[in-house]
N, C-alpha and C positions, 0 to 999 in steps of 0.2 A: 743679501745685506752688504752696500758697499761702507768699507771702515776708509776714511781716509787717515792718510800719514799724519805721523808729529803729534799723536794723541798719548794719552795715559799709558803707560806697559812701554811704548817705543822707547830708543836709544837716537842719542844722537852724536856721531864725531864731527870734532872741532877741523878746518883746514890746515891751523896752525895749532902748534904745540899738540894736539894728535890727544885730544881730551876727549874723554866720554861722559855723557851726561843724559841720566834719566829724565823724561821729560816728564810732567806732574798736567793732568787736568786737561781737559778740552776745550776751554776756551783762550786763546792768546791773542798778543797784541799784532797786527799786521806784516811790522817788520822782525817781528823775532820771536819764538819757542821758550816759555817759562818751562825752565827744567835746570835740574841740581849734577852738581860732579857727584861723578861718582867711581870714576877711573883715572887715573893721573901717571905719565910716565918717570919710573923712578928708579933710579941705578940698582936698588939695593930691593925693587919691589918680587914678590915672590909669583906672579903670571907673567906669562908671556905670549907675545904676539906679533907678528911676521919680525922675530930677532930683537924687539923689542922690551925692555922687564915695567912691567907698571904696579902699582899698590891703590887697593881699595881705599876707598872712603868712606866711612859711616856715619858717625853722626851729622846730624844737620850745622851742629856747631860749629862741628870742625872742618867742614861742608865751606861753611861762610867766611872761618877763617884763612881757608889754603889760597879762596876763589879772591878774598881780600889784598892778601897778602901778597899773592904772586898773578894773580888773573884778573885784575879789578875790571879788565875788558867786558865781563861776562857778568855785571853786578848792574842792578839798574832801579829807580823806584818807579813804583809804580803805582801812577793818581787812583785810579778805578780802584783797586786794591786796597789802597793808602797801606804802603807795606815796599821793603827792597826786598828783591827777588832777585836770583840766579836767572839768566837769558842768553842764548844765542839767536843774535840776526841772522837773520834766515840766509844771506851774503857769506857769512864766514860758516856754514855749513857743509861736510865733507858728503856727508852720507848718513840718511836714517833706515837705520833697524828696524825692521816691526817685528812682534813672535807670530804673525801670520807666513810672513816670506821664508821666519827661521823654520816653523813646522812642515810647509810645505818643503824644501831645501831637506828636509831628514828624512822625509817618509820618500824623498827618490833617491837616495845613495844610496848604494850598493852595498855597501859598507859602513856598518855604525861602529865605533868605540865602545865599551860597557855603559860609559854616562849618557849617549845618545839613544843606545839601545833604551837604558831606564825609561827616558823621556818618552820614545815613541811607545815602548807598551802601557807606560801610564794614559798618555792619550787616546791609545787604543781600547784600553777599557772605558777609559770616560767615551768615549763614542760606542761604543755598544752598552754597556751596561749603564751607562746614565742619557744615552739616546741624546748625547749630546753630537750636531752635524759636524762634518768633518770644516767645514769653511766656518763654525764659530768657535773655535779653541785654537791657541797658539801658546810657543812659550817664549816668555820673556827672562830678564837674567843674564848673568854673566855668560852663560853658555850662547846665547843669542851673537854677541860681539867677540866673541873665540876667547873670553878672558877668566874662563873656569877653572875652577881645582875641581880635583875627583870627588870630594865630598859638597862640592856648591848644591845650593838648595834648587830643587827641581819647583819652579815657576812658572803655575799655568796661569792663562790668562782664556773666561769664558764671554766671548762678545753676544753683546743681542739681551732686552731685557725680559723675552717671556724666556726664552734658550735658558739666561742666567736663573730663575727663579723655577723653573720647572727639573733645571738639573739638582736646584740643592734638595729639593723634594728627595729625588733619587739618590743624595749622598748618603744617607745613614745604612739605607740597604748594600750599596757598594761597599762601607766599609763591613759590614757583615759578613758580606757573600766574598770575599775580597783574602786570599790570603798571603798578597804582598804590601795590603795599605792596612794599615795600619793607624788608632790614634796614640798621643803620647801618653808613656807612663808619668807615675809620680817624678820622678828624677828628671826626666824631660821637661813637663811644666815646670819644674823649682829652675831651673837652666834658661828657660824662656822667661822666666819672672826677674830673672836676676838681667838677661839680657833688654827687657823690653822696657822694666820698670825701676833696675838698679840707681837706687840714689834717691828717689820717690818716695813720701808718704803713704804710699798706694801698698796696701796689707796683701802677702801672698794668701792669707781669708780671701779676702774680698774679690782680687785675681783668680785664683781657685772657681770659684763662684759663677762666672761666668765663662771661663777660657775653657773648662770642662765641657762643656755641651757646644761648643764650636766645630763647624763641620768643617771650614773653610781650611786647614791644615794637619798634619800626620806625619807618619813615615811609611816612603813606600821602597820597598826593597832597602833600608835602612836609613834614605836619605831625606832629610826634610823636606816637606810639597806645604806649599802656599796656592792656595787656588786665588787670583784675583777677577772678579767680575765689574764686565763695563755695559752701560746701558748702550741699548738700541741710539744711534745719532737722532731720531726723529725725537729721542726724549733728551736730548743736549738743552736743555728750554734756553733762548736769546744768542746771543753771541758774548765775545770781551766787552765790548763796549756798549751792551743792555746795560753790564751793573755796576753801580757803585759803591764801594763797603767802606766803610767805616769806624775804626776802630775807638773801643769806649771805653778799653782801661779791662780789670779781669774783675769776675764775677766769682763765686759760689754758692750754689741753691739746690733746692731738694724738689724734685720730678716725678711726674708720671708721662710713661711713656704712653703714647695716646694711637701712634703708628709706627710699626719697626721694618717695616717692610722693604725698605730701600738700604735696611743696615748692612748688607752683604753686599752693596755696590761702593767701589770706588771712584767717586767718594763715597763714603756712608753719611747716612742723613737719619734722624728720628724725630719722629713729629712728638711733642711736647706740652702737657701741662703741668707748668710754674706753679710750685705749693707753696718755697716759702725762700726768700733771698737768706741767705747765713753769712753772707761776706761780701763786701763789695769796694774796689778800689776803682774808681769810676771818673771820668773825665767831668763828664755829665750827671745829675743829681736826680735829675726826675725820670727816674726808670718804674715803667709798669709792668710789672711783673708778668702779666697777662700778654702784653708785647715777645715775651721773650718765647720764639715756640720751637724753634730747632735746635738740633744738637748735632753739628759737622764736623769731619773730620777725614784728610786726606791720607791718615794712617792707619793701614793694614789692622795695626793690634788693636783698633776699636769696632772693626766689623762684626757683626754676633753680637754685640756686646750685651746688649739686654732685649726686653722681649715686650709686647703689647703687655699691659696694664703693671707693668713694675714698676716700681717707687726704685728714683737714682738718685745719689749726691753728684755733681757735674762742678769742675772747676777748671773755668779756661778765660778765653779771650772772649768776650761781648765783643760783638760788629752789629752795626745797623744792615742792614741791607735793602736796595733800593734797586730795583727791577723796572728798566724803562722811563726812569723819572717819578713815576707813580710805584706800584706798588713796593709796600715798604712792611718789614719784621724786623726783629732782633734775632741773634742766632749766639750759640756757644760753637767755637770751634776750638777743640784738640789741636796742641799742636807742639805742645813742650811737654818731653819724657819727663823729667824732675818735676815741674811743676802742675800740672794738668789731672785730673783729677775723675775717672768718671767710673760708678760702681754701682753694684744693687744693692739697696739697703732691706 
């Protein structure tokens, strides 16, 4: 399976000012990589890199406000999307990262550190004990671009879409058979809740509910592991310029989940039947509710989220979407912590 560069999980630095930015999704525009800061050089920041100090960036906000403020270089809107997005032209590119080059790169040094160490034997058991091959797993993360603390979160990344779906099969038994992985305790979820969901209407009930039975993260040797899964490229379906989305203002309604099968990929995707609209602040007036059948989201903390035949309340952004001209849905996409809304009822 060949992965090419500049996809979901990669890193990319900037030529100038020596910026790092996660790059988001597989389809982009020609001259340039949709992808967010997410490292920044700064006197007073607490990693470092060849003599250099830099400070993370987290939220998406403050994402857009740093890139505003001092980067507007890297700011761009974007028609297909109807949406401003973070981008670097492929022109002012230093160098991209994959966690394929970084895993291969650890399993031939001679010499690992204790956090590389961690890495390569968590990959090692997910290749035997989850019969996952050695050329579909890599790790992404601050460790990938040398910009880790010793407690960074260990960031697998599983490619290939039968590989991705037959290893979670195998995950509950690994974390069984398993006596350095670990899932989290109560105190850990209340930690993740306050981290994912702080500020949100969204009830550690309702979080509870579903974050529980989530296979896709843990602790292994004490330190956080995120699994993230990306499909096989032959299921990339079109290019950037197949689609055109359209934003219609935000929605809230009540769901049945009709197919969950793709909710552990990056993106996650749920296929959807619309019971009943409960709120709607809408550009547009004549929405059929029946229109509306996916439920998207390019954020980790919705993967797992629910399951074939659950009833969910959903509150996010309505897009149209328009594939090739012709075919055309409605979809809910996740994408605001505070505001965004999706749960089992």
């Amino acid at each position: 399976m060949r992965i090419p560069k500049g996809i979901e999980g990669d890193y990319l630095e900037t030529k100038e000012n020596h910026l790092f930015f996660d790059i988001k999704g597989f389809h982009h525009p020609q001259d340039r990589k949709i992808c967010f800061l997410r490292f920044y050089p700064d006197q007073n920041g607490d990693r470092i890199k060849e003599g250099k100090k830099y400070k993370k960036i987290y939220s998406l906000d403050e994402r857009y406000l740093k890139i505003r403020e001092e980067y507007p270089q890297y700011l761009f809107f974007s028609n297909e999307l109807d949406l401003e997005l973070q981008g670097v032209k492929i022109r002012d590119i230093k160098k991209i990262y994959t966690p394929r080059d970084y895993y291969n790169a650890l399993i031939m040094k001679k010499k690992l550190v204790d956090f590389e160490l961690a890495l390569v034997q968590l990959c090692e058991l997910f290749n035997k004990k989850g019969k996952v091959p050695e050329n579909s797993i890599g790790i992404s993360g601050s460790p990938m671009v040398g910009l880790n603390k010793e407690k960074s979160d260990l960031d697998i990344l599983i490619y290939g879409t039968r590989e991705s779906l037959e290893f979670q099969d195998n995950l509950k038994k690994i974390f069984n058979v398993s006596k350095s992985l670990r899932t989290y305790n109560m105190q850990e979820y209340k930690t993740h809740y306050n981290w994912r969901f702080g500020g949100s209407s969204f009830s550690l009930e309702y979080f509870l509910k579903s974050e529980k039975r989530k296979l896709h993260q843990g602790k292994f040797h004490g330190k956080d592991l995120f699994i993230r899964y990306i499909k096989s490229p032959e299921d990339w379906k079109g290019n950037y310029y197949d689609y055109n989305f359209k934003n219609l203002g935000r929605i809230e309604i009540k769901a049945k989940i009709v197919d969950s099968t793709d909710s552990i990929f990056t993106p996650c995707s749920y296929k959807i039947k619309g019971i009943e609209i409960l709120d709607k602040n809408l550009i547009v007036n004549n929405i059929n509710l029946k229109d509306i059948t996916e439920i998207n989201s390019f954020r980790g903390r919705f993967c797992e989220h629910a399951k074939d035949g659950e009833k969910v309340l959903v509150k996010g952004k309505l897009e149209e979407v328009i594939f090739k001209s012709s075919e055309k849905h409605l979809r809910i996409l996740l994408t605001d912590q505070t505001q965004d809304i999706f749960c089992v009822i």
